[in-house]
N, C-alpha and C positions, 0 to 999 in steps of 0.2 A: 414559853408554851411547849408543849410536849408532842412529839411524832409518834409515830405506831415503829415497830421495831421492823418493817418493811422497809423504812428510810436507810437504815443501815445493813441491810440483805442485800439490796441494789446497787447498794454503791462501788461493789467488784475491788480488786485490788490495782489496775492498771490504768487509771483513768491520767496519770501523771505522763502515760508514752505521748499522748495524743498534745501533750504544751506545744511543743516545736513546732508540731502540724499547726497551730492555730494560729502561731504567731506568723508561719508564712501565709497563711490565708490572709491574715489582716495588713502583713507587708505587703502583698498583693493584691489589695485591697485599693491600699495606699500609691499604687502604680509603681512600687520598687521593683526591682530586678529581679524575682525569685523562680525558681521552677520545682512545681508539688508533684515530688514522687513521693509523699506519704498518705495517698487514700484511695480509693478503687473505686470513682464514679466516673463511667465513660466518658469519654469523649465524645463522641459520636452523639449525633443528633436523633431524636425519636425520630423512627421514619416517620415521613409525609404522608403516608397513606394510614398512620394511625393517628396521627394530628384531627386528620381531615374526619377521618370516623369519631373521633371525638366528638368536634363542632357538629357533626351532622346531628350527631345525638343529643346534642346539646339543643337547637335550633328545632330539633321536634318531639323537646320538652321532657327528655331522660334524665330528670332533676330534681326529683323527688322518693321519697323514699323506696327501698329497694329491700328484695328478698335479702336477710339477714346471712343466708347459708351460700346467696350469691345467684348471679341473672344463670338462668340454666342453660342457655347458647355457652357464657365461658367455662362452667363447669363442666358439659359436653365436648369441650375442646380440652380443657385441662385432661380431662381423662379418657380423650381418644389420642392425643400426646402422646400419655405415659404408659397407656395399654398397647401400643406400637413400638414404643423404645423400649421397655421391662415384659410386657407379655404377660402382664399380671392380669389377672381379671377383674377390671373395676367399671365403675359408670359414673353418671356424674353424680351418683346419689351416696358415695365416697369420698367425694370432692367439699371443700369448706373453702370461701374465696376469705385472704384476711391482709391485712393492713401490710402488706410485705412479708419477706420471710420472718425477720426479726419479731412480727406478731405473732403468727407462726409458733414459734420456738415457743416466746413466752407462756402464750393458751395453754400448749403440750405439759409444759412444765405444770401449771396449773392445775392441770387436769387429769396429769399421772403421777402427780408426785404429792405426797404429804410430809408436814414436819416429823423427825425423825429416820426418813427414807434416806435410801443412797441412790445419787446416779453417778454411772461413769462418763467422767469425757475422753476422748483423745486429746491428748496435748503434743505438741502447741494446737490451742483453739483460739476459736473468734472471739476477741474482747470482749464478749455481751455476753457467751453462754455462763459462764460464774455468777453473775448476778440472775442470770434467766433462771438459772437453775435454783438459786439459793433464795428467789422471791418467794418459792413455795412453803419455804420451810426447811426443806431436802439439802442435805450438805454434797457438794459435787468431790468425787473421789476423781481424780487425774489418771488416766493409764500415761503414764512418761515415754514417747517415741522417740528411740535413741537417736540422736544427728549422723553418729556414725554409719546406722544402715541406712542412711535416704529417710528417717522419720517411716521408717514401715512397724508395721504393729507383729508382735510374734504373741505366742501363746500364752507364755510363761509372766508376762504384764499384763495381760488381759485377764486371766483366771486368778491372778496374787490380787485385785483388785475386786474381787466379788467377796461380800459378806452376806448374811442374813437379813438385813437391811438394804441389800441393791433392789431397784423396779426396776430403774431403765440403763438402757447406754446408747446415749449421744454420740452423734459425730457428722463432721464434714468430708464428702468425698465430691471431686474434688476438694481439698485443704485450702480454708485461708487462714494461714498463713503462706504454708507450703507449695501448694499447688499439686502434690502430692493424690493422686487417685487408688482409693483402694483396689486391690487386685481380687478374684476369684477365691484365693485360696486363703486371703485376708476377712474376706465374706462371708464365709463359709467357715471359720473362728468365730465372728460373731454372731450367727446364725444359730450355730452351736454349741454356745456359752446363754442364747437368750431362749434357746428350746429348754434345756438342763435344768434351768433355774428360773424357766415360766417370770424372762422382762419382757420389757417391750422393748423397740428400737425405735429411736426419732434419728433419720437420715437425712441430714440437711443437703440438696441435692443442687446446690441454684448456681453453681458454677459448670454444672454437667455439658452444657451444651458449648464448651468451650475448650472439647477433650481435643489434644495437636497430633494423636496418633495411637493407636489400637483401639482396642474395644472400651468401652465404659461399662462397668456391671453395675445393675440393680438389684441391692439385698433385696427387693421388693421379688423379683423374678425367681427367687429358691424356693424348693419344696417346705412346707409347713410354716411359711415365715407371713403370710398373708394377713392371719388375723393379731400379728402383732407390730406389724411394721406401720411407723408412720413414714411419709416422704415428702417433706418438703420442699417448696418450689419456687419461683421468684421467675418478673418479664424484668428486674430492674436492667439485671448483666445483657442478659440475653438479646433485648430489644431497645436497649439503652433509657428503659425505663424507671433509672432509677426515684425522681421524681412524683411519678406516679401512684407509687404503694399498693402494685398487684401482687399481692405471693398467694398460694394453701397451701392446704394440706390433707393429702390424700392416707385416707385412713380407713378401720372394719364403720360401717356405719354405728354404731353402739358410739363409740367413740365421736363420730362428726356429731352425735347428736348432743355428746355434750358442751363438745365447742361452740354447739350453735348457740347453745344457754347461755355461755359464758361471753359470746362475740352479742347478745340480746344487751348486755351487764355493760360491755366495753366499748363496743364496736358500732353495731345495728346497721352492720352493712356497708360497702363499698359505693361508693356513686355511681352510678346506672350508664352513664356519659362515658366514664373512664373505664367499667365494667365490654361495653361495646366495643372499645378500641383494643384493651384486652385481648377479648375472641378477636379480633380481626389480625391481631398482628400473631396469634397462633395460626391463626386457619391462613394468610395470608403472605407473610412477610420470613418465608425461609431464606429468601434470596438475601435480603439484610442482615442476615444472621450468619447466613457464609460467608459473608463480604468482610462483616466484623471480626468470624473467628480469624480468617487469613490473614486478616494487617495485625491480628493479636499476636499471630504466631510470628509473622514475620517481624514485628520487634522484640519478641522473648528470645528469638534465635540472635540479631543481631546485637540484644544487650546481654545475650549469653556470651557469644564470643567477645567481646570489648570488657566483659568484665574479669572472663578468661586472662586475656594478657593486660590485666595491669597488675603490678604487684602488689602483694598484700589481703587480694582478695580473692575470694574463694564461694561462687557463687554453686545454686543447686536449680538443675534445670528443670522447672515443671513442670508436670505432665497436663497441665490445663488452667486455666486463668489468669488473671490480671497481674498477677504478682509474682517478683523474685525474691526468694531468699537468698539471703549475701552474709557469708562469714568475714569478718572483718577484723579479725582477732592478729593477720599476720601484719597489717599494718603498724600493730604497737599502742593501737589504743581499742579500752573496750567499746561496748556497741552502744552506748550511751554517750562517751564523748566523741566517739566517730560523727554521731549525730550531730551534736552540738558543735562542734567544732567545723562540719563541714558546711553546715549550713551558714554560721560565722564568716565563714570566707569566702562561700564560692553563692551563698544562695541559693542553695539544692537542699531539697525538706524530704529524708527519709525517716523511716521508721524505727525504731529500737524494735526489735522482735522479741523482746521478751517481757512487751504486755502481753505476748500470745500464751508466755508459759516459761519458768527456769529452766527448760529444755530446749528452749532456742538462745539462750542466753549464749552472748557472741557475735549474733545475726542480725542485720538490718533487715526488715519488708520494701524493696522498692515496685514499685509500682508503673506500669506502663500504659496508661491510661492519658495521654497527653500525644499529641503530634508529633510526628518522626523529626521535625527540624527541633522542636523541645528534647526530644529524646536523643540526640544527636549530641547539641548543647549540652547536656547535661553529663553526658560520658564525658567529653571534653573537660569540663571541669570537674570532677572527680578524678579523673587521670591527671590534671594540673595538682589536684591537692594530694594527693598520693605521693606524688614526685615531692613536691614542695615538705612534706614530710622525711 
């Protein structure tokens, strides 16, 4: 029988990083001894107070069909949010609620990109954006973010990367893989490369609330960048909803209007029950959100320093999120059998980071998404296997 040639747009090149992670999921499954630093789903519990708005909605019949573009209380929170954080001027009639970020992404790709087209990403990116991008037809051109300066973006990759065929340029600030947050004067490159040559920008934004020190900038917040910035957004990190499948996407309405077509086709709306809990846990639940960022930071600092002195390894400390990058190149083995091999011995499931991109090639992703006695444990044995090396 035969597929449509979307079967093979999707399929991405790196879907072979993720074997190890599966097989510890399924040893862990099995009650074995393993600890999963290879994925970035909290730990932490949805608070109780969005549980409970849940059930209530649930219990007084919020379970039936729903505005396609989203309940207008969480759209009115999405973009009183992001009109207080960025200073943009928007409403909720900007706002499009979608299946998570990762729907998100996809729609945009959909909906600003045609066969033939270019977009750029920053690399290392998120496992998904290659095929997000390549669903549409549209071939994804890579801006390559050197390791030697911290993965920051300069000019000179940015502009060698634009052809007559560029529409858009993607990216994550903060970086997953990285953790990496664009700076003002990085923004302000892309702002200026997407006024010049009339793209668009999709800013995948959904680790923002999880900046460990200075400011966070939003391309959304610069002069003239309004009617072409999308930003997207996710409760997954934030509110430890990942579960749930809240993200949008905040955009010039022209554009929401055609996601909303598109989310009629795919989507037809979020559940009205889980839409409630949503708004409540924006309007609601900052306190859980500072409580989260703090124990985040507080184990990104303690497994920065443990990874500091063991030998061989050479981690990059991030400016936000759930993950560290770890060069692992002085140990003696590349970042592929570093994996395999440590996982082998000790039962510890990191990441090859160069599903993110041949620019992190070298690098593990590990992940700190798991309990301080887990995370503890696991330094332990990595430093056992290090030495035993």
């Amino acid at each position: 029988m035969r597929f449509s040639s979307l079967t093979d747009r999707v399929k991405g090149g790196a879907a072979d990083a993720w074997d190890q992670h599966y097989l510890a999921k399924q040893a862990g499954a099995r009650g074995e001894d393993v600890i999963i630093l290879s994925v970035g789903d909290p730990d932490f519990a949805t608070p109780q107070a969005v549980i409970d708005k849940a059930l209530q909605a649930l219990q007084e019949g919020d379970t039936h069909y729903t505005s396609i573009q989203g309940h207008r209380v969480l759209r009115e929170a999405i973009a009183a949010r992001h009109r207080a954080a960025s200073g943009q001027d928007i409403d909720a009639d900007n706002v499009i609620t979608t299946s998570g970020a990762q729907n998100a992404l996809f729609a945009c790709s959909l909906c600003l990109l045609d066969a033939g087209d270019e977009a750029i990403v920053l690399q290392p990116m998120y496992i998904t954006y290659e095929a997000t991008v390549q669903a549409s037809g549209a071939t994804l051109v890579p801006v390559v973010l050197d390791p030697g300066s911290g993965f920051r973006l300069n000019r000179e990759a940015l502009l060698g990367a634009v052809s007559e065929r560029t529409r858009a340029i993607f990216y994550a600030s903060p970086s997953n893989p990285t953790g990496v947050a664009l700076n003002r004067d990085e923004l302000e490159l892309i702002a200026e490369v997407a006024q010049r040559y009339d793209l668009w920008v999709v800013a995948d934004e959904v680790y923002s609330d999880f900046m460990y020190g200075g400011e966070f900038h939003h391309i959304s917040s610069l002069p003239g960048l309004s009617e072409r910035v999308v930003t997207i957004g996710s409760l997954s990190k934030s509110y430890a909803m990942s579960g749930w499948r809240v993200g949008w996407a905040i955009a010039p309405p022209e554009l929401i209007a055609n996601l909303d077509k598109l989310a009629l086709c795919m989507l037809y709306g979020l559940p009205g029950f889980v839409q409630q809990a949503g708004a409540h846990a924006l309007q609601q639940c900052a306190a859980d959100l500072a409580h989260m960022r703090a124990v985040y930071r507080q184990r990104r600092d303690r497994l920065y320093e443990a990874f500091c002195a063991m030998p061989g390894l050479t981690p990059l400390l991030p400016d936000a999120g759930m993950f560290m990058m770890v060069n692992v190149l002085g140990s003696g083995l590349s970042a592929p059998d570093f994996v395999r091999e440590l996982y082998r011995a000790t039962g510890v499931s990191v990441l090859d980071a160069t599903a993110f991109g041949a620019s992190a090639a070298g690098y593990v992703r590990v992940s700190y998404t798991v309990s301080d006695a887990d995370l503890q444990q696991a330094c332990e044995r990595i430093e056992s296997f290090l030495e035993a090396l």
